[in-house]
C-alpha positions as CSV (number, residue, x, y, z in Angstrom):
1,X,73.1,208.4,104.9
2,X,72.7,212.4,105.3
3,X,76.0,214.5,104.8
4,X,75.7,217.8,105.6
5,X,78.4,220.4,106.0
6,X,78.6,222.6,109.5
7,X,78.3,226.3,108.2
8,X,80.2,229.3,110.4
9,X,77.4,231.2,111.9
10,X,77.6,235.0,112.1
11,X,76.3,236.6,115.8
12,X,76.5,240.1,116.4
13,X,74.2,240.6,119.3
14,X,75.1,241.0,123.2
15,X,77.0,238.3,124.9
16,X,76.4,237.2,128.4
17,X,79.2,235.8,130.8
18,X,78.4,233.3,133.0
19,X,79.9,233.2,136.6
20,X,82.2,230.4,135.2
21,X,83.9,231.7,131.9
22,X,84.3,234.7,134.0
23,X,86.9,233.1,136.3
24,X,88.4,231.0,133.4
25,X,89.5,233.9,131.9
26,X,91.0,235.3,134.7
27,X,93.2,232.4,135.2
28,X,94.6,232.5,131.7
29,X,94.9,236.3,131.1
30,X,97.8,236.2,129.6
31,X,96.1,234.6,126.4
32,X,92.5,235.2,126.9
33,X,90.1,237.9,127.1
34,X,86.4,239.0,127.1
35,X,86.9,240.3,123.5
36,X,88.9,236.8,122.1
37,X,86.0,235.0,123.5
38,X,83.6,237.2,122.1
39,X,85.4,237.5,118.8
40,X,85.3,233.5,118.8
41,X,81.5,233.8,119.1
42,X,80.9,236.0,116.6
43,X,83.0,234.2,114.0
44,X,83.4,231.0,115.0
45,X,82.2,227.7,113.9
46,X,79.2,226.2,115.6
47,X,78.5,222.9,116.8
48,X,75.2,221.8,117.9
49,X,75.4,220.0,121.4
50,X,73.1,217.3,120.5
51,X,72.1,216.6,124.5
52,X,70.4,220.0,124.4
53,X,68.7,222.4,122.1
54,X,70.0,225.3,121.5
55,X,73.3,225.0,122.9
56,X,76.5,224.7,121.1
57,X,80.5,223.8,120.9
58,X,82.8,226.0,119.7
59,X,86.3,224.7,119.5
60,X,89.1,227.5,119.2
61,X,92.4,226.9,119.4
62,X,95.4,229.4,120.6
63,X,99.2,229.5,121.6
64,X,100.3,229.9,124.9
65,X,103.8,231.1,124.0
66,X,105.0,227.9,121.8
67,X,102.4,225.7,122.9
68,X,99.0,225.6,120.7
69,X,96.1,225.1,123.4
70,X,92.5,224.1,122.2
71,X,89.6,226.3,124.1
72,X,86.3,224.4,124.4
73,X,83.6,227.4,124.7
74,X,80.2,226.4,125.6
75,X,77.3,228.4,124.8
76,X,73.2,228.6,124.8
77,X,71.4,230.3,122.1
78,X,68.1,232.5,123.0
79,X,66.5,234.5,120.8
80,X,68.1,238.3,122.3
81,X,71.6,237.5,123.3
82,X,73.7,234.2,123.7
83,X,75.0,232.9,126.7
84,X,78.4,231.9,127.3
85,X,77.8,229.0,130.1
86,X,81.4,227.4,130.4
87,X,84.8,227.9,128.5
88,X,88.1,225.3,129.4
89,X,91.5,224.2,127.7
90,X,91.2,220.7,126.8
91,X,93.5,218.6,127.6
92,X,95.6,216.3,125.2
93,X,95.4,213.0,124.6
């Protein structure tokens, strides 16, 4: 059995918004932005999405006042610029 340990990848280039992040962000404002999302990008830990190459997870998680939320942030990987593609709070079990 292969164990291998997910690394934090380091991205500085442009970021694209897709039309759906976009209004995500707009309905939670008052916690998220175009630079937390970014930030999360840049820093952030990546998952490979194994359904597709070069996309990935990134799970980030944030309060909302008291309340600790967990962001779901979708993105694609080309070789000049990543695309953010979809970005949602996940619900709780």
């Amino acid at each position: 059995m292969a164990f291998f340990q997910l690394k934090k990848r380091i991205y500085t280039g442009p970021i694209e918004f897709g039309p759906q992040p976009r209004t995500w962000i707009a309905k939670h404002r008052s916690f998220a932005s175009k630079e937390w999302i970014e930030s999360r990008i840049r820093y952030g830990e990546w998952i490979n999405d194994r359904s597709k190459q070069s996309h990935f997870l990134i799970y980030a998680t944030n309060f909302d006042g008291i309340k600790p939320l967990t962001i779901l942030i979708k993105i694609r990987m080309f070789e000049t610029h990543v695309l953010v593609y979809h970005a949602h709070v996940l619900r709780k079990k």
